[in-house]
C-alpha positions in Angstrom: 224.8 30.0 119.3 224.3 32.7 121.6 226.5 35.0 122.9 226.8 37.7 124.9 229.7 40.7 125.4 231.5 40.8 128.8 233.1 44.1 128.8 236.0 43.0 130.8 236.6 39.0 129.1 234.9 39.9 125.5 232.1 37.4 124.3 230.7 34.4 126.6 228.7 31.7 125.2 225.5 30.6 127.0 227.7 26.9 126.7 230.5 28.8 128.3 228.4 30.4 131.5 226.3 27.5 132.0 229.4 25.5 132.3 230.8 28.0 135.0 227.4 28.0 136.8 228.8 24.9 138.7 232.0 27.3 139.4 229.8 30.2 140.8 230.7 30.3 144.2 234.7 30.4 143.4 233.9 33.5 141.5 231.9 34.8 144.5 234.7 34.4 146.7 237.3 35.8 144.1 234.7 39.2 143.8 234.2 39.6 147.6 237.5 40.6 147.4 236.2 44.1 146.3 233.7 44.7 149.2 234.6 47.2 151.4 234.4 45.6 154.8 234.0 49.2 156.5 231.2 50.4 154.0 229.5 46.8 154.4 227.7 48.3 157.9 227.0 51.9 156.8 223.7 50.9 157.7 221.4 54.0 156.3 223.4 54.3 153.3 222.0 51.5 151.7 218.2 51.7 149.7 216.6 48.3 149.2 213.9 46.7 147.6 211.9 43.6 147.9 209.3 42.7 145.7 209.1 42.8 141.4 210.9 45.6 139.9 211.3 46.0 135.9 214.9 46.2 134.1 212.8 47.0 131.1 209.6 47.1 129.2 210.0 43.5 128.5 211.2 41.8 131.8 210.5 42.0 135.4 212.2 40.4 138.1 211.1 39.3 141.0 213.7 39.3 144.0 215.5 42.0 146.4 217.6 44.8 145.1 220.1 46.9 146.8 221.9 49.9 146.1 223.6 53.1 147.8 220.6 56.5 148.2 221.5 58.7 145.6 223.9 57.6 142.9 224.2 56.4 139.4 226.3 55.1 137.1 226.5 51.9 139.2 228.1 48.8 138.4 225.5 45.7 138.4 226.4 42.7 140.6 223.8 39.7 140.0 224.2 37.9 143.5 223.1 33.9 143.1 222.0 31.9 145.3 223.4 28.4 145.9 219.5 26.9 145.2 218.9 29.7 142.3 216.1 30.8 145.7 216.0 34.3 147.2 217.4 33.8 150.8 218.8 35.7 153.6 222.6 35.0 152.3 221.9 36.6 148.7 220.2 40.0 150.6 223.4 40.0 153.1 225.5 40.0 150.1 223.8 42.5 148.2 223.1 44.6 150.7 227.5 44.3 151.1 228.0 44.7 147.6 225.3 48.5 147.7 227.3 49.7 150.4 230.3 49.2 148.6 229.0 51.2 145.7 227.3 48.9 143.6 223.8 48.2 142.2 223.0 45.1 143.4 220.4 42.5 142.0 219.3 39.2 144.0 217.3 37.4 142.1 214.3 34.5 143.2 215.3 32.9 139.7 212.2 30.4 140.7 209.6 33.1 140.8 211.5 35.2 138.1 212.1 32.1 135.6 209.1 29.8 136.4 211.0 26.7 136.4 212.2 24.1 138.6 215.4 23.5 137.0 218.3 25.1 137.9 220.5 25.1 134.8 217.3 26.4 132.5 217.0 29.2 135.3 220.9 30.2 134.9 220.2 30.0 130.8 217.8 32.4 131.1 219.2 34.7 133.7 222.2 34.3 131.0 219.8 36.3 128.2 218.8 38.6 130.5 222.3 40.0 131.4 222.2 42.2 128.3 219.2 43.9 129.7 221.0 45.0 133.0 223.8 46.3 131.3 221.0 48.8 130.1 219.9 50.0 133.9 219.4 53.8 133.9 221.3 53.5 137.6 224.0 51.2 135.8 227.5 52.3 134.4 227.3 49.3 131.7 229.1 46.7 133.8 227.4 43.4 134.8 229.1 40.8 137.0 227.4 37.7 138.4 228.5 36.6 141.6 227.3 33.5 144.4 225.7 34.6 147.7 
């Protein structure tokens, strides 16, 4: 079985998160808590990328990517879509999440996954986590949250 370390919950099973996929927007509402709703319109602050971008020599994603100009040793935020689809609502809530001080990752888990299946998309997403906790702009800390 494979398993991957949550730095804040210790070890999740892919069984586990793909059961919690479902749940994803709960846990969206439960992390928005720690958006700063002042920083969420400093505007210039806030770099952003659309396009593919590489998390490593053996993965590259292709989606929108948000952070704030100049820092490091972020915390990653995954946002996720309701239809696993890069849309307006997952770049609105990463571009919320970078100007609260995290590095933030939207996803187009159809382009990035080649598949048509949602829960096959998540899964792999799911073995990709490790690799963001390995950012060179990343403090270690992954969280997946819905848009």
């Amino acid at each position: 079985m494979s398993k991957m370390s949550n730095a804040n919950a210790g070890p999740v099973s892919r069984r586990s998160f793909l059961g919690r996929a479902g749940a994803v927007s709960a846990a969206g509402v439960v992390a928005a808590g720690t958006i700063n709703p002042a920083a969420a319109f400093a505007g210039n602050s806030v770099r952003t990328y659309k396009g593919k971008y590489a998390i490593d020599s053996h993965r590259v994603i292709d989606g929108f990517m948000a952070s704030p100009k100049g820092k490091t040793g972020l915390d990653v935020v995954v946002v996720v879509s309701e239809s696993g689809k890069l849309d307006s609502a997952a770049e609105a809530t990463a571009r919320r999440y970078a100007a609260s001080g995290w590095l933030a990752i939207a996803p187009d888990l159809g382009a990035t996954y080649k598949g048509s299946d949602k829960q096959a998309m998540v899964a792999a997403l799911t073995r990709d986590l490790p690799r963001l906790k390995r950012l060179s702009r990343g403090s270690g800390k992954v969280a997946v949250v819905a848009a």
